[in-house]
Biotite code that builds the C-alpha atoms (Angstrom):
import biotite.structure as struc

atoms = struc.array([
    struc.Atom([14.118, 7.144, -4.972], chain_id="A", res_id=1, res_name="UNK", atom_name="CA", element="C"),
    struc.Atom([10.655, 5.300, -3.141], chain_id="A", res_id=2, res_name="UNK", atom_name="CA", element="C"),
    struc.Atom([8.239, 5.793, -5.509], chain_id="A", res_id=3, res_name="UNK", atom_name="CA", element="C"),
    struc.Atom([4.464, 4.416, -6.336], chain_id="A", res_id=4, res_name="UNK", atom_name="CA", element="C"),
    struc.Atom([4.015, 2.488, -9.496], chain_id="A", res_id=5, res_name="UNK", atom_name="CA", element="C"),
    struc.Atom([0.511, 2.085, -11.112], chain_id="A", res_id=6, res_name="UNK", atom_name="CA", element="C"),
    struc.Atom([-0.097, -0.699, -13.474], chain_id="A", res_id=7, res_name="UNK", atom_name="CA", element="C"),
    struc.Atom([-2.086, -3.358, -15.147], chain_id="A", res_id=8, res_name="UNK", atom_name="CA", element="C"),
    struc.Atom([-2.731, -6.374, -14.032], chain_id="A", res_id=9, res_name="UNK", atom_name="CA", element="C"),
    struc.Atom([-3.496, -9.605, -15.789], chain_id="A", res_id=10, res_name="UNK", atom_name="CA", element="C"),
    struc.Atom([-7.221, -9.379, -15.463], chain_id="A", res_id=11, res_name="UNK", atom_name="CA", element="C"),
    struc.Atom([-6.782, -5.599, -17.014], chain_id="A", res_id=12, res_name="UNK", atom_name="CA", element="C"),
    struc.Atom([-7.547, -4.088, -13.496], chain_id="A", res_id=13, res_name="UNK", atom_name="CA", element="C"),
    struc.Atom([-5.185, -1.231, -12.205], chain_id="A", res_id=14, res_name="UNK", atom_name="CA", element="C"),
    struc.Atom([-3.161, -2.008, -9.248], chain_id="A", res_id=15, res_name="UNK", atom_name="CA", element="C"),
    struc.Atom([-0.307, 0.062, -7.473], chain_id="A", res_id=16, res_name="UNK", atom_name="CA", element="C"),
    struc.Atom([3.199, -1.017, -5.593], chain_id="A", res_id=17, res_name="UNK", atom_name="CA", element="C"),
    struc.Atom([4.727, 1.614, -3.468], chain_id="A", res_id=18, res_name="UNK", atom_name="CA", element="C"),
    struc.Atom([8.971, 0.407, -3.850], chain_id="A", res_id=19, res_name="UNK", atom_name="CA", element="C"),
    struc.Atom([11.802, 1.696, -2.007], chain_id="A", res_id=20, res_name="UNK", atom_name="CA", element="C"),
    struc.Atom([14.882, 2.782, -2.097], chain_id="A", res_id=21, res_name="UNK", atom_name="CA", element="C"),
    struc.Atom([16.208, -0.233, -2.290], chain_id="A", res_id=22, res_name="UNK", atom_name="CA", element="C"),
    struc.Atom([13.696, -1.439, -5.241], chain_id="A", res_id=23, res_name="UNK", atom_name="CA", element="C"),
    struc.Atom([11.963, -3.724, -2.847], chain_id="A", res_id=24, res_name="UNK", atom_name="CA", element="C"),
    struc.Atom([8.196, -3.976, -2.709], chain_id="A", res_id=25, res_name="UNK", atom_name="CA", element="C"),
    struc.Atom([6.847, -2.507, 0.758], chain_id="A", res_id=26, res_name="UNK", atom_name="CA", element="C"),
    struc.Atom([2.990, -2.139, 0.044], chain_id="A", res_id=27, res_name="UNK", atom_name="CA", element="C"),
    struc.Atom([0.521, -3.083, -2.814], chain_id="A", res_id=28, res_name="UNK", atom_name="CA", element="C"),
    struc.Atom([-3.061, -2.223, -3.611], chain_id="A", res_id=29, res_name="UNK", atom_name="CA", element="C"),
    struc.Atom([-3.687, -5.994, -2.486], chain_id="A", res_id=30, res_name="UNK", atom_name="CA", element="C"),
    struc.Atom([-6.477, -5.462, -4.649], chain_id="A", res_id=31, res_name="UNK", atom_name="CA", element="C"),
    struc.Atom([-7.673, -4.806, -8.464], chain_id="A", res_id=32, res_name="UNK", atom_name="CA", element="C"),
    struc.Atom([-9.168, -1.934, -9.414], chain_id="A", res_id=33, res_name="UNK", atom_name="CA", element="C"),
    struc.Atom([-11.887, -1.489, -12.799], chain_id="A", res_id=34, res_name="UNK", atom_name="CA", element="C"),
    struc.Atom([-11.455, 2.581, -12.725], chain_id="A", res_id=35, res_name="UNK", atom_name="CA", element="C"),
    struc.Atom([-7.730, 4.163, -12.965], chain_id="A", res_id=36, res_name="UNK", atom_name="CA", element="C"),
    struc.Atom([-9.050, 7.165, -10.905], chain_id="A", res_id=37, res_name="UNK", atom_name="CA", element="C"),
    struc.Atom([-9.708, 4.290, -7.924], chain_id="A", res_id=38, res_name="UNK", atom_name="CA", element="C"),
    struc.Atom([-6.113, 3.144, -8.100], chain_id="A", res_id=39, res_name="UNK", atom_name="CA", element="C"),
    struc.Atom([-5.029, 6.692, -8.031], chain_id="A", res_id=40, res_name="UNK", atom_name="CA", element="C"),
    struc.Atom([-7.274, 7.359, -5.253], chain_id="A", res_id=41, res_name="UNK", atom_name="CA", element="C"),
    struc.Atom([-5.423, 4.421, -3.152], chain_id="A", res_id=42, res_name="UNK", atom_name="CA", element="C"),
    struc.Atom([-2.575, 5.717, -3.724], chain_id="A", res_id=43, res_name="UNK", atom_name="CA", element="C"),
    struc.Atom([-3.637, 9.145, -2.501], chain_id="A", res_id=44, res_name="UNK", atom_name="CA", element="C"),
    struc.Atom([-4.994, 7.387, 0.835], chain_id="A", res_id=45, res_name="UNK", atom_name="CA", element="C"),
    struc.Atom([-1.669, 6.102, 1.290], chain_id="A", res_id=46, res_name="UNK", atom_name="CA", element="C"),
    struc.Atom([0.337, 9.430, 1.218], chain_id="A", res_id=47, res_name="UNK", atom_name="CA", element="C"),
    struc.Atom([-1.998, 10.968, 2.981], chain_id="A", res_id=48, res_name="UNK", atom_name="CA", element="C"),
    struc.Atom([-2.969, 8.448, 5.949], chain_id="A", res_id=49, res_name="UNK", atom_name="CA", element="C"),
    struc.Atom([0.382, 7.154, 6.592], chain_id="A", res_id=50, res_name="UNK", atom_name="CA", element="C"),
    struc.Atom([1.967, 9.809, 8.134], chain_id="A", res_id=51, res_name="UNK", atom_name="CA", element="C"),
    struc.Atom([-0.156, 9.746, 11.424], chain_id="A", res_id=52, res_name="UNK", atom_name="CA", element="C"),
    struc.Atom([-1.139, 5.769, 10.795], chain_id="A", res_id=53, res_name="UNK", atom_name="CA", element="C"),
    struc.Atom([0.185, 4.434, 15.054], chain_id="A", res_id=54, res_name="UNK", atom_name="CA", element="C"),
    struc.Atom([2.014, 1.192, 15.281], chain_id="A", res_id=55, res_name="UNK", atom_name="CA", element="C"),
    struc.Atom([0.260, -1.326, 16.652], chain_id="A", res_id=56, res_name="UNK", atom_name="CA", element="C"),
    struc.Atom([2.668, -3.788, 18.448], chain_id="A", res_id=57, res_name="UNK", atom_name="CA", element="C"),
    struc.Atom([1.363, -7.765, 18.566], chain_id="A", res_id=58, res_name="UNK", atom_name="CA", element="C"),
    struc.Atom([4.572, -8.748, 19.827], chain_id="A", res_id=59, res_name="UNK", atom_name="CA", element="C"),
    struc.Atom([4.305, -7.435, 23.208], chain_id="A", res_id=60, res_name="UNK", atom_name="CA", element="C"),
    struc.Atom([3.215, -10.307, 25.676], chain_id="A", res_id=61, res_name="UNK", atom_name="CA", element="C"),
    struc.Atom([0.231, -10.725, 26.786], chain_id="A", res_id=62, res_name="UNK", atom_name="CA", element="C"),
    struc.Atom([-0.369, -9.198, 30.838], chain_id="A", res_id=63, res_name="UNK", atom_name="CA", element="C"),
    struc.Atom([-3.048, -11.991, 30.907], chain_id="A", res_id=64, res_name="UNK", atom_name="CA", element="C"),
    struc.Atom([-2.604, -15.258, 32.259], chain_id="A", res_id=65, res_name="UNK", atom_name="CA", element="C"),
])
């Protein structure tokens, strides 16, 4: 099952991985955090935003020349 992990980094800051199904790593907190609570709140962002986050294609080619 995916599932958010919240941990401790080496620099004591909290940081989060969200891991699939698989057990791969798909997205991290990229960032430390002093305050558990602000980890938690990242987190929070993520299951909430995500759902209606667009896809924003780079691959397409360019129409200018």
């Amino acid at each position: 099952m995916a599932r958010f992990v919240l941990y401790k980094d080496t620099a004591s800051q909290y940081r989060w991985r969200f891991i699939a199904n698989n057990g791969r790593i798909v997205a991290d907190s990229a960032e430390g955090y002093y305050n558990k609570a602000d980890a938690q709140n990242g987190i929070n962002i993520v299951k909430t935003e995500a759902p209606y986050a667009t896809v924003e294609d780079q691959t397409l080619a360019s129409t200018y020349r």
